[in-house]
C-alpha positions in Angstrom: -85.2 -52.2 11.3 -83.1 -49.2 10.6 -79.9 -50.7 11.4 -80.7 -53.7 9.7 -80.7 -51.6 6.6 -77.3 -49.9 7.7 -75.8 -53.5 7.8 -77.4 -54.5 4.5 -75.6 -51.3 2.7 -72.4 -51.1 4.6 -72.8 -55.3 3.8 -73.5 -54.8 -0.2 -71.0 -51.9 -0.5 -67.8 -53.9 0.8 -69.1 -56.4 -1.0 -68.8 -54.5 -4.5 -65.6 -52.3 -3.6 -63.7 -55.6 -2.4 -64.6 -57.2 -5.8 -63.3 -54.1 -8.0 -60.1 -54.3 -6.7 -59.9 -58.4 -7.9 -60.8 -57.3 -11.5 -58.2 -53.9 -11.4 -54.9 -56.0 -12.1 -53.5 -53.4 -14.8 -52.9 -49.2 -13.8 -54.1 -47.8 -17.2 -55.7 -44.9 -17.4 -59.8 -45.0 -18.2 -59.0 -44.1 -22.1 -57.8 -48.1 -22.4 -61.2 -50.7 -22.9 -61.5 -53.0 -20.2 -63.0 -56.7 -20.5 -62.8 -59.3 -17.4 -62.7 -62.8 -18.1 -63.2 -65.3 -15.1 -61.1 -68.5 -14.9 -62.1 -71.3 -15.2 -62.0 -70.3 -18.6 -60.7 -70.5 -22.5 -60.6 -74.0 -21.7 -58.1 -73.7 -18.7 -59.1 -74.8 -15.6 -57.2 -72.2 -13.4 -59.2 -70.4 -10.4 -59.1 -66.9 -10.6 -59.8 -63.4 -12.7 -58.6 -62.0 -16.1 -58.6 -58.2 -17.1 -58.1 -57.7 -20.8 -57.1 -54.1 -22.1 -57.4 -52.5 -25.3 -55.5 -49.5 -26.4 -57.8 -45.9 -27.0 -57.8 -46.6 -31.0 -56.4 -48.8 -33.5 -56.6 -52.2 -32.1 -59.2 -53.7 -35.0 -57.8 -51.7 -38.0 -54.8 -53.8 -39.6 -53.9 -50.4 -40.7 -53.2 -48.7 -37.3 -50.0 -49.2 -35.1 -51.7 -50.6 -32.0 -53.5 -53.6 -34.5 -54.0 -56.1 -32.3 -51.6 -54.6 -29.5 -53.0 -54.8 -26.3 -52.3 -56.2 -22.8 -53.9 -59.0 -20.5 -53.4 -59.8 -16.9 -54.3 -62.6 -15.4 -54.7 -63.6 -11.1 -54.7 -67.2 -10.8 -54.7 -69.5 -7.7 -51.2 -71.0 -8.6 -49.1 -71.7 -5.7 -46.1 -72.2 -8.3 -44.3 -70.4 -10.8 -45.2 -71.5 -14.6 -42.7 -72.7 -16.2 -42.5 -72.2 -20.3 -43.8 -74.7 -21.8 -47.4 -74.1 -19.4 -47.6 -70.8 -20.8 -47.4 -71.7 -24.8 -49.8 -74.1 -24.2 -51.6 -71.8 -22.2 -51.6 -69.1 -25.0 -52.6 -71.5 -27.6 -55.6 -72.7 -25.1 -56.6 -69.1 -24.8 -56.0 -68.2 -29.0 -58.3 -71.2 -29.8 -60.6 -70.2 -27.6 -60.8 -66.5 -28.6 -61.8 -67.6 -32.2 -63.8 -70.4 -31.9 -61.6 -73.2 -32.9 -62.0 -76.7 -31.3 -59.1 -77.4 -29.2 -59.2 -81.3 -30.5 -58.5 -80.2 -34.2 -54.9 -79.9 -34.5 -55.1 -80.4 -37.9 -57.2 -77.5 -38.4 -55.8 -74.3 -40.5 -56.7 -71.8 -38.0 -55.2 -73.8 -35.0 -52.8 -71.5 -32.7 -49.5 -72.4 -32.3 -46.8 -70.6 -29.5 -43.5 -70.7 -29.0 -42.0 -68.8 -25.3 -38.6 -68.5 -23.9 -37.7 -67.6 -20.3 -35.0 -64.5 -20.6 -34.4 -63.6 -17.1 -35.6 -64.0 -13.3 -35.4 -61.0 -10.9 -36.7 -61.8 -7.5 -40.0 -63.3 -7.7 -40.9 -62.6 -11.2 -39.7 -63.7 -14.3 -39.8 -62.6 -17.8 -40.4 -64.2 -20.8 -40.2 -63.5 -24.5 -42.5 -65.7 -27.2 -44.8 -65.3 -30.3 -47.9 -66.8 -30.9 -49.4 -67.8 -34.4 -53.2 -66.8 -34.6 -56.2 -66.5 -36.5 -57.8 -63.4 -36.6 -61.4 -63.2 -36.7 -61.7 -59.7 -35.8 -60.1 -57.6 -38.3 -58.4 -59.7 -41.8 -60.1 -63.1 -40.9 -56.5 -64.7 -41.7 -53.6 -66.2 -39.5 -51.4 -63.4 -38.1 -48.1 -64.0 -35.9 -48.3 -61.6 -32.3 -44.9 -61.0 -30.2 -45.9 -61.4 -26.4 -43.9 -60.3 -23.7 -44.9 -62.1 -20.2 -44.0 -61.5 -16.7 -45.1 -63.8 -14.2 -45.1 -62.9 -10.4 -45.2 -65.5 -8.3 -47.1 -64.2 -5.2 -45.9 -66.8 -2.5 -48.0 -65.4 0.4 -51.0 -65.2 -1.3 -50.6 -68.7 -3.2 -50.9 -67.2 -6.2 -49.6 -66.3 -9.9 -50.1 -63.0 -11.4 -49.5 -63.1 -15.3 -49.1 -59.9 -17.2 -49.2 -60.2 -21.4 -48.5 -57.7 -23.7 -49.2 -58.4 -27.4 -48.3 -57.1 -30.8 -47.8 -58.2 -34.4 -45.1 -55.5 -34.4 -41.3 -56.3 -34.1 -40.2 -55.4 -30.7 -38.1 -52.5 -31.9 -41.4 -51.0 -33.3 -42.9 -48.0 -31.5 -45.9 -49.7 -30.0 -43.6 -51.4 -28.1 -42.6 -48.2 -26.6 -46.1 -47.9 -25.5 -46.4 -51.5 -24.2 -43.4 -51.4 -22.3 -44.6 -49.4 -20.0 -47.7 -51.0 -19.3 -47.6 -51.9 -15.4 -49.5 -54.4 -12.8 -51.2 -52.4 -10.2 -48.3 -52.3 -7.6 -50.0 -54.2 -4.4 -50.9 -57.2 -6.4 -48.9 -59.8 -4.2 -49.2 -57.7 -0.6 
């Protein structure tokens, strides 16, 4: 009986440290909120896990620097790389989701809208550049226009696509940017 308890702990416990690692996709410090979203999700139908973080302060106050700046990281079972137009779409999918908006009513005022450009490949990832027209539902309860910056790695031996975001309504020559920049995906991601 005793051992059979040993096996249900050792059982449980690799159970729970093997799933922490699948929802830490981002190496940020504590300070940063965390949310996890799992796919399929935000009307997507990917397979897979989303970590959403928030910078320490600022993020809800259209007064602050970090308003609305924040990063998002998703792990998807995508055996491909995602080409541009998947990830506006994508973005807008996610956007409409976020606040509520009904995905069949284009015509809508609040409807998201994303524009994203490919600006350069380096091995297995590539970069791209984009803003996204949304409606914000959390702070001024009007349409706002983010920059996003997106690297997608393309994790070939593990079938899958890692996605990192980075979001601001700040011009990328802004400060925050500074911050975001350095944002990083944890660095065994694809092993």
């Amino acid at each position: 009986m005793r051992n059979y308890i040993i096996l249900l702990i050792l059982f449980y416990s690799t159970v729970a440290f093997g799933q922490k690692k699948e929802f830490d996709l981002i190496d940020l410090d504590t300070t940063w909120g965390k949310e996890i979203l799992h796919f399929p999700a935000r009307n997507m139908n990917y397979t897979g896990v989303g970590e959403v973080r928030f910078p320490p302060k600022g993020w809800r106050n259209p007064k602050h620097n970090n308003f609305w700046s924040y990063t998002y990281a998703w792990s998807i079972d995508i055996a491909r790389k995602i080409p541009e137009k998947e990830l506006a779409t994508d973005l807008v999918k996610y956007f409409n989701s976020l606040n509520h908006i009904d995905m069949s009513a284009v015509k809508n005022k609040h409807y998201s809208y994303a524009t994203v450009s490919k600006i350069k490949q380096k091995n297995t990832i590539t970069f791209f550049k984009g803003k996204v027209k949304i409606f914000d539902r959390f702070a001024t309860n009007k349409m706002i226009l983010l920059n996003v910056l997106i690297e997608s790695h393309y994790c070939k031996k593990k079938k899958k696509t890692i996605l990192l975001f980075k979001f601001s309504p700040k011009e990328f020559q802004h400060q925050t940017w500074e911050m975001l920049e350095k944002i990083q995906l944890k660095s065994d991601l694809c092993e």
